[in-house]
N, C-alpha and C positions, 0 to 999 in steps of 0.2 A: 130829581134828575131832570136837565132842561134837555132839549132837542139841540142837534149841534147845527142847526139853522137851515136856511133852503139851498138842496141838493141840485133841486129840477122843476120844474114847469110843466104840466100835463095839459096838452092843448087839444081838443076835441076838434075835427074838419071835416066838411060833405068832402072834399076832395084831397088826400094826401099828397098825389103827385102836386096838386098845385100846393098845398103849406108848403111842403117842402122844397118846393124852388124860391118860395121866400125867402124861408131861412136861409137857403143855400146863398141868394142874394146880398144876405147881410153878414156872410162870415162866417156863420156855419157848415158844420162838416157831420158826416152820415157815418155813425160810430157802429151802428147796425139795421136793418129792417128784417120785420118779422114778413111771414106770407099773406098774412091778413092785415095790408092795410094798415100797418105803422112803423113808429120808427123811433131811434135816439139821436139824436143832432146836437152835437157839443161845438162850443167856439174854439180853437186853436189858442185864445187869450186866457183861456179860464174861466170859471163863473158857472152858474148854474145850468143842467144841461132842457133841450128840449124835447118833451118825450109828444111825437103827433100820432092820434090815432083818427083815424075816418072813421065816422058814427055817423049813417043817413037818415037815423029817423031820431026824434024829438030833439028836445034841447042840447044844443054844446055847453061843453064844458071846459071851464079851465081853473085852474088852481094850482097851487103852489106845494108840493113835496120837500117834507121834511127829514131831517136825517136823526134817528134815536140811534144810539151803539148800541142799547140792549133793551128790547123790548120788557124782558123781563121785570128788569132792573127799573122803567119807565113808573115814575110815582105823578100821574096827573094830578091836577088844579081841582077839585070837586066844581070847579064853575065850567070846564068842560063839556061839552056837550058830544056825546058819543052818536057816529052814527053807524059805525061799525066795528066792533074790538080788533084788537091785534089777529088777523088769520093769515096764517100761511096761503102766498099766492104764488103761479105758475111763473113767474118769474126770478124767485129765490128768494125773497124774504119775506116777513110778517108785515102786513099793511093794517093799520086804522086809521079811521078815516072821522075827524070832529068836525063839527060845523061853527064856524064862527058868527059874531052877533047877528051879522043878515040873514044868515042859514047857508052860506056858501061854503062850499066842499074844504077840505086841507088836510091831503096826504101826510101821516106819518108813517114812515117806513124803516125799519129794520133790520139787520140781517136774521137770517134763521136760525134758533135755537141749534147747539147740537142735539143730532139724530134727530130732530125734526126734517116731517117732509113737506114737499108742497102739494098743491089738488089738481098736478097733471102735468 
């Protein structure tokens, strides 16, 4: 089973309000924010959405999320390189996370099993 390809965008920022006047800049529209510091920003055109979180200490990050229909059902590459298994996260679905040839991050994500829950 492949991945049904990129979903969204994870974009790390010392300053959300400022990303998000970017995007807002380029067409983007504010589909939600949490209380801490992020948010989803989708285009009106379609296409992949952008997810901004404020992170002030070490390195940013950005990377590409991808969309699996069933985690379960997911049969990886053995060239894979895992850096996190499939875990239920506080947002509703199951996330793993592999690393590609440079070491850089790339979200796979999921929906949640039934009766699975998430970690808060």
């Amino acid at each position: 089973m492949a991945t049904e390809g990129i979903v969204g965008l994870y974009v790390e920022t010392r300053s959300y309000q400022a990303t998000a006047e970017l995007w807002k800049a380029l067409g983007y529209e504010n589909v939600f924010e949490t209380d801490h510091g992020s948010g989803q920003w989708r285009h009106p055109n379609g296409g992949p959405y952008v997810f901004i979180a404020e992170h002030l200490d070490g390195e940013l990050e950005t990377h590409p999320i991808l969309w699996v229909s069933d985690a379960t059902a997911f049969e990886p590459s053995p060239e894979l390189d895992y850096a996190k298994p499939f875990t239920p996260e506080h947002w509703g679905v199951v996330e793993a996370t592999i690393l590609d040839p440079d070491r850089r991050p790339v979200s796979l994500q999921a929906p949640l099993p039934e009766g699975a829950s998430h970690d808060g």
